[in-house]
N, C-alpha and C positions, 0 to 999 in steps of 0.2 A: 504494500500500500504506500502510494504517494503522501510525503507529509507538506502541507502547502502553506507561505506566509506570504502576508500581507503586507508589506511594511509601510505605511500612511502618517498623514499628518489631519490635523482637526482641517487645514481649510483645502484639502484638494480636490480639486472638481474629478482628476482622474482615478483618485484610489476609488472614489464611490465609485465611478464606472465597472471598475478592475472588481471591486465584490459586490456590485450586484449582478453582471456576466458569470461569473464564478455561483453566486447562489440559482442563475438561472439556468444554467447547468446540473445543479444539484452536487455541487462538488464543498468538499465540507476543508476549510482553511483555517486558521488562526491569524490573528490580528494583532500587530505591534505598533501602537502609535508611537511616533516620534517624538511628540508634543510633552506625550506622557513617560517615553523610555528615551534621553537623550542621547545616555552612552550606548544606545545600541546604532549610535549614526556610524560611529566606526567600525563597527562590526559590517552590517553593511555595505559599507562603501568598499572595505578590503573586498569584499565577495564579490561587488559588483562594477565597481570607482565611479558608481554614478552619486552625485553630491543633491539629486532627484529621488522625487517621489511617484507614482507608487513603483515598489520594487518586490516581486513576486517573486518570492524562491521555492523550490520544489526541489527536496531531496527525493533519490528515486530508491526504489526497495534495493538497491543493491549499492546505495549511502553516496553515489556522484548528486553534483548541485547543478541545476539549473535556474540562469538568472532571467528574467523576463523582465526588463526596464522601461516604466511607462504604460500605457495604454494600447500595447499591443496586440491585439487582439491574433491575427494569425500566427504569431509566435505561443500567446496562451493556450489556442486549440491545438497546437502542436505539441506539446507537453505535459497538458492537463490532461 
């Protein structure tokens, strides 16, 4: 099973896009606000070097990461 985050801030217009795509799929994710977890900016960024929001990571059952940056939609259905 894929384990899938969200990594958002209170005002981005794109992370809501990114989970409600994600709920209209019925795919079930976890949520890290930025606003609320500061020090997880760096963590993050190492993963992905984007200094942006929203940033989608998806461990996969055999523990590789995939980063999906932004409101990508074709990259999301591609690894969701």
């Amino acid at each position: 099973m894929k384990k899938i985050t969200v990594y958002t801030t209170n005002t981005c217009g794109y992370c809501k896009m990114v989970k409600k795509w994600l709920d209209s799929k019925g795919v079930k994710y976890n949520v890290i606000n930025l606003d609320d977890h500061p020090e997880k900016q760096k963590e993050i960024y190492e993963k992905s070097g984007a200094l942006t929001v929203p940033v989608t990571l998806i461990e996969k059952e055999d523990k590789t990461e995939e980063v999906v940056i932004g409101f990508n939609l074709s990259r999301l259905a591609s690894v969701v």
